[in-house]
C-alpha positions as CSV (number, residue, x, y, z in Angstrom):
1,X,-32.8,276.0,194.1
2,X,-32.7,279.8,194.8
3,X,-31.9,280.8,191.4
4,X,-35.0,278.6,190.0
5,X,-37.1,280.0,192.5
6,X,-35.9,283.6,191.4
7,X,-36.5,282.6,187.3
8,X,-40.0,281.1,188.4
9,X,-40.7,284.4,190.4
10,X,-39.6,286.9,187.3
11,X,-41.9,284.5,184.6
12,X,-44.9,284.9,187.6
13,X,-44.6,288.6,189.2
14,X,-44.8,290.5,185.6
15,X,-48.1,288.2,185.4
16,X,-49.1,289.6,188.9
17,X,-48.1,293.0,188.1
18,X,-50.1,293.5,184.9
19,X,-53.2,291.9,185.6
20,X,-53.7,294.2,189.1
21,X,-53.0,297.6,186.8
22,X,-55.7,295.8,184.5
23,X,-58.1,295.4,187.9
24,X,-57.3,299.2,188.9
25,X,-58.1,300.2,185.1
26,X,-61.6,298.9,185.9
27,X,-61.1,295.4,185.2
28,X,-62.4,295.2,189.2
29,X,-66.2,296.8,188.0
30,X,-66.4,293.6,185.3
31,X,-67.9,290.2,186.7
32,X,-65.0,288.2,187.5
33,X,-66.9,285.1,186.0
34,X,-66.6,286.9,182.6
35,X,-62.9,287.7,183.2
36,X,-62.5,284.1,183.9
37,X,-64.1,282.7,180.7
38,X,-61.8,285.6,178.8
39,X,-58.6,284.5,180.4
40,X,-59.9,280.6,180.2
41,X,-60.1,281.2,175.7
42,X,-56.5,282.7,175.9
43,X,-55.5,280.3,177.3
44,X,-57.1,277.0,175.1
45,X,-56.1,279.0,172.2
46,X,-52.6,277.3,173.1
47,X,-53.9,274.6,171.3
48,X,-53.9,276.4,168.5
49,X,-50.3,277.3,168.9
50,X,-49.5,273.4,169.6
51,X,-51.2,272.6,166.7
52,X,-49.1,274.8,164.8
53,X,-46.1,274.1,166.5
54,X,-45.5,270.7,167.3
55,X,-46.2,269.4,163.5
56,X,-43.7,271.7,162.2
57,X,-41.2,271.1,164.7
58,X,-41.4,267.3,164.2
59,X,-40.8,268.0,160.6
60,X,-38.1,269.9,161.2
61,X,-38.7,272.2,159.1
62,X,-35.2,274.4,158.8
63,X,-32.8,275.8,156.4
64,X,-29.3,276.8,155.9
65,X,-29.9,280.2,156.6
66,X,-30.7,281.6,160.1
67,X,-32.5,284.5,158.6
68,X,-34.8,282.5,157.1
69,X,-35.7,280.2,160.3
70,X,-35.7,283.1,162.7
71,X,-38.4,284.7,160.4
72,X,-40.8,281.5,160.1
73,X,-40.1,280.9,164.2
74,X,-40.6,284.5,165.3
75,X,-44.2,285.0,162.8
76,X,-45.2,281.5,162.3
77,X,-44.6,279.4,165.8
78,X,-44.1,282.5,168.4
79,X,-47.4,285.0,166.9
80,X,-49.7,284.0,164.8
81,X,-51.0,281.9,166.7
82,X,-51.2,284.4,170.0
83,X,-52.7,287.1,168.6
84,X,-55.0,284.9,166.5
85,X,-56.5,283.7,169.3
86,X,-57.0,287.3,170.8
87,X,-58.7,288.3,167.8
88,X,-61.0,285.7,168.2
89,X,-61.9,286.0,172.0
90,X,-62.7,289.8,171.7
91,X,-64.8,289.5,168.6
92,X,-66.8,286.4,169.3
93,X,-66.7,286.2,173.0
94,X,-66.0,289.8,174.8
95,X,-68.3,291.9,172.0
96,X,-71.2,290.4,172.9
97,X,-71.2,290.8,176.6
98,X,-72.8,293.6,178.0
99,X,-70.1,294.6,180.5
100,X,-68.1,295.6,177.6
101,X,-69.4,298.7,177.2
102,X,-66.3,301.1,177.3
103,X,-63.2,301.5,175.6
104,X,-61.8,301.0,179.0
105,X,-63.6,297.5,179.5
106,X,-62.4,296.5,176.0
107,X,-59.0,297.4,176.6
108,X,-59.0,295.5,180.0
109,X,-60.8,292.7,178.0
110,X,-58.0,292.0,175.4
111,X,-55.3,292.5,178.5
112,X,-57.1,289.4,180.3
113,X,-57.0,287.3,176.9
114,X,-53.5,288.1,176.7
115,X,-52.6,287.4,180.1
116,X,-54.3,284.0,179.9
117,X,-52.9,282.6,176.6
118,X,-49.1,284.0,177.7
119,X,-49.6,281.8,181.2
120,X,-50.5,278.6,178.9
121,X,-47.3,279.4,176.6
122,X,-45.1,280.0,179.5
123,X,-46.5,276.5,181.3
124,X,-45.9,274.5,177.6
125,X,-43.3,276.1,176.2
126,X,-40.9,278.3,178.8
127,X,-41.2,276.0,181.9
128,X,-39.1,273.2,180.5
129,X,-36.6,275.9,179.0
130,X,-36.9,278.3,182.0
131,X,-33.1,277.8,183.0
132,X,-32.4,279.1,179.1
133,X,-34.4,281.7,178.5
134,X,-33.2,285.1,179.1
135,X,-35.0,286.9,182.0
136,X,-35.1,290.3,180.7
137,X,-37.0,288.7,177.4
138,X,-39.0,287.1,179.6
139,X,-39.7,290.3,181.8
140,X,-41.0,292.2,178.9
141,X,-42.8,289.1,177.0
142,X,-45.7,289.4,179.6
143,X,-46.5,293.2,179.3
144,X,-45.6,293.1,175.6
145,X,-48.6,289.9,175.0
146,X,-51.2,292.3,177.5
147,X,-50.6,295.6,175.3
148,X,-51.1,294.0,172.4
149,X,-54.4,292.6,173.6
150,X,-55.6,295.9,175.0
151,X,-54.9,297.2,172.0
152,X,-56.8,295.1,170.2
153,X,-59.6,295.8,172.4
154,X,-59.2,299.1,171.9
155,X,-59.6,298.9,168.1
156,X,-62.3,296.8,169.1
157,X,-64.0,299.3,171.2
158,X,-63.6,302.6,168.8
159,X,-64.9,300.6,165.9
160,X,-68.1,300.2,168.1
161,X,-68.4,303.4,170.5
162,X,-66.8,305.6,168.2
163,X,-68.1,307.0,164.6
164,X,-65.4,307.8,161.6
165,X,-62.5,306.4,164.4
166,X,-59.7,305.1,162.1
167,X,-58.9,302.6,164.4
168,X,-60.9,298.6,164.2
169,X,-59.7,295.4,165.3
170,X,-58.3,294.4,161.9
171,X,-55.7,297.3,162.1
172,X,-55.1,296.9,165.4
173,X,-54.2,293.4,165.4
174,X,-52.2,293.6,162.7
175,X,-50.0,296.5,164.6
176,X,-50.3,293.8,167.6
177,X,-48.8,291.2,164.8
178,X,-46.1,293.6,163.8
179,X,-44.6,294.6,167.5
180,X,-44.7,291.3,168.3
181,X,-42.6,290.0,165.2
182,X,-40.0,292.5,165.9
183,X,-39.9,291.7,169.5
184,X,-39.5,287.8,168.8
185,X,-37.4,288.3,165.6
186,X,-34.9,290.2,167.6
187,X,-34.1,287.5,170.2
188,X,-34.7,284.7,167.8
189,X,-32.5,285.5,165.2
190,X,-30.0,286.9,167.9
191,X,-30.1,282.9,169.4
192,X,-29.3,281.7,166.2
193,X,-26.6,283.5,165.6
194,X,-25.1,283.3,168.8
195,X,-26.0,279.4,168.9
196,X,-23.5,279.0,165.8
197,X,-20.7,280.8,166.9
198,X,-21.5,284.1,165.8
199,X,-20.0,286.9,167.0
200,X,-21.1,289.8,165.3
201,X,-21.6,292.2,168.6
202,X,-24.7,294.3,166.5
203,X,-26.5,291.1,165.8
204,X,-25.9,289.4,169.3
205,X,-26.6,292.3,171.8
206,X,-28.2,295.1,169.6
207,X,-31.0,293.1,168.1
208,X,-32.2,292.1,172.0
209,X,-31.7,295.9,172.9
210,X,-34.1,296.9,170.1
211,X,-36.6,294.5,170.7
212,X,-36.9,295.3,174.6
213,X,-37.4,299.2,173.1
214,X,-40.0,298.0,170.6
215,X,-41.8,296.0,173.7
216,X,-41.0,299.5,175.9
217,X,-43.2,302.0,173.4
218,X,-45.7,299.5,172.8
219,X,-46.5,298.8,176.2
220,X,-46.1,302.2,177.5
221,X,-48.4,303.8,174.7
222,X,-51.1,300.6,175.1
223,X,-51.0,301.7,179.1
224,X,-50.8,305.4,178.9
225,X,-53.8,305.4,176.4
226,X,-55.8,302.9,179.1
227,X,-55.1,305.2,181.9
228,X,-56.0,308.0,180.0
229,X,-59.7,306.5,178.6
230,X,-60.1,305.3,182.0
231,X,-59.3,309.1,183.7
232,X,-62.0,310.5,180.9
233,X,-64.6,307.6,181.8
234,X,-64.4,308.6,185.8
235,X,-64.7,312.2,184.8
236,X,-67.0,311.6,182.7
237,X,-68.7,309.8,185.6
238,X,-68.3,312.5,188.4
239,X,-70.0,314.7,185.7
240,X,-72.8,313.4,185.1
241,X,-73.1,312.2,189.3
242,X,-72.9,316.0,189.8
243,X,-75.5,316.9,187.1
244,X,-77.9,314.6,188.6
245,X,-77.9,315.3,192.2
246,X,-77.9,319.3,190.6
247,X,-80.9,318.1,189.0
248,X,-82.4,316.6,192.2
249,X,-81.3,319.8,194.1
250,X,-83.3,321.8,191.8
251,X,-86.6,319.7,191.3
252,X,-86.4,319.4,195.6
253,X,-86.5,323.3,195.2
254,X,-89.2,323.2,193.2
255,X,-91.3,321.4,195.5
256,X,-90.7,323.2,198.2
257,X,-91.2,326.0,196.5
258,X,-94.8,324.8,195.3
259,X,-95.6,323.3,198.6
260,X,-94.9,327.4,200.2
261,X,-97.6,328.4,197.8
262,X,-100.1,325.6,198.7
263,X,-99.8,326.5,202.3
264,X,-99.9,330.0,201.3
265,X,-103.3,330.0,199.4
């Protein structure tokens, strides 16, 4: 009972964890009705990942070759469909609100519609395998899903704040696509493997290692880029606070100044 309460905690507290640093990165200055209807499409675009899924599982669709079916499970059943369905949210729901009006907000937006489709996958898909699945894959799933999504919302954002910005949302989801191949590949195809006896040390233990790395840069340059937008947003911000009240300052001046000569004359 302890050790399903401690799987249960590691699938929940990463979940916890990222979705406060999104608060703190100004996800807290967004209405929390819109951040429920963004975490609310993440997570019905499970359905789209059922509908995938459960067809081709009831085919059983497989081959002889492990390769082969590690590369349809990890692109086909485990990504697709995720990071279809963030594509979606941002450009059909989250553009057209006002609140996203930041690279910042868009960032924190795609985090949300992350966070909310990996819950659903972990409820449909993890929970009845939770005593199988390996926590450190799981530990870095849920940050891995939220940096992809923030940075889709970031190629989101530049392709709409910023002029000549090589980044968009096409480029950026596909890069989202790509890390998160890798990252499912590697434990995948490592399963297989090990499910049929393999031994092959570099297959069984390395790929895994890789693919926490891949989730490791991708994450920590998704969240160092947030903090850093957010840091030039405040300071942006405090500037402008500072040139107003100097503004106010100076036209109070002004008056006074004006109201010396009236009593003056």
């Amino acid at each position: 009972m302890d050790e399903l309460a401690g799987l249960i905690a590691i699938a929940i507290l990463p979940m916890i964890i990222t979705y406060s640093y999104l608060r703190a990165m100004g996800g807290n200055e967004q209405p929390r009705a819109n951040l429920v209807r963004t975490s609310l499409l993440g997570m019905l675009g499970m359905l789209v990942s059922l509908f995938v899924n459960f067809p081709l599982r009831f085919l059983d669709v497989r081959s002889s070759m492990p390769l082969a079916d590690a590369l349809l499970a990890s692109i086909v059943f485990a990504t697709l469909p995720g990071e279809f369905v963030k594509l979606l949210t941002l450009r059909y729901y989250c553009q057209r609100l006002r609140t996203f009006s930041s690279i910042p907000a868009g960032m924190v937006y795609g985090g949300i519609a992350a966070l909310g489709f990996i819950l659903a996958d972990a409820i449909v898909f993890a929970a009845p395998q939770l005593w199988f699945v390996s926590p450190v894959r799981t530990l870095a799933a849920v940050p891995l899903h939220a940096a992809t999504g923030a940075i889709m919302g970031y190629g989101l954002a530049q392709e709409m704040f910023t002029r000549k910005s090589p980044w968009t949302l096409r480029k950026a989801w596909v890069i989202g696509v790509v890390a998160h191949s890798l990252f499912n590949f590697s434990w995948i195809y490592a399963g297989l493997i090990r499910s049929s006896g393999g031994r092959f040390w570099l297959i069984v233990t390395g790929l895994p290692i890789l693919g926490v790395c891949v989730a490791i840069l991708v994450v920590g340059w998704a969240f160092t880029r947030l903090s850093k937008c957010r840091e030039h947003q405040l300071f942006q911000i405090s500037t402008q606070t500072v040139g107003d009240a100097s503004a106010d300052a100076t036209f109070l001046q002004r008056l006074r100044a004006a109201a010396r000569e009236d009593d003056s004359s």
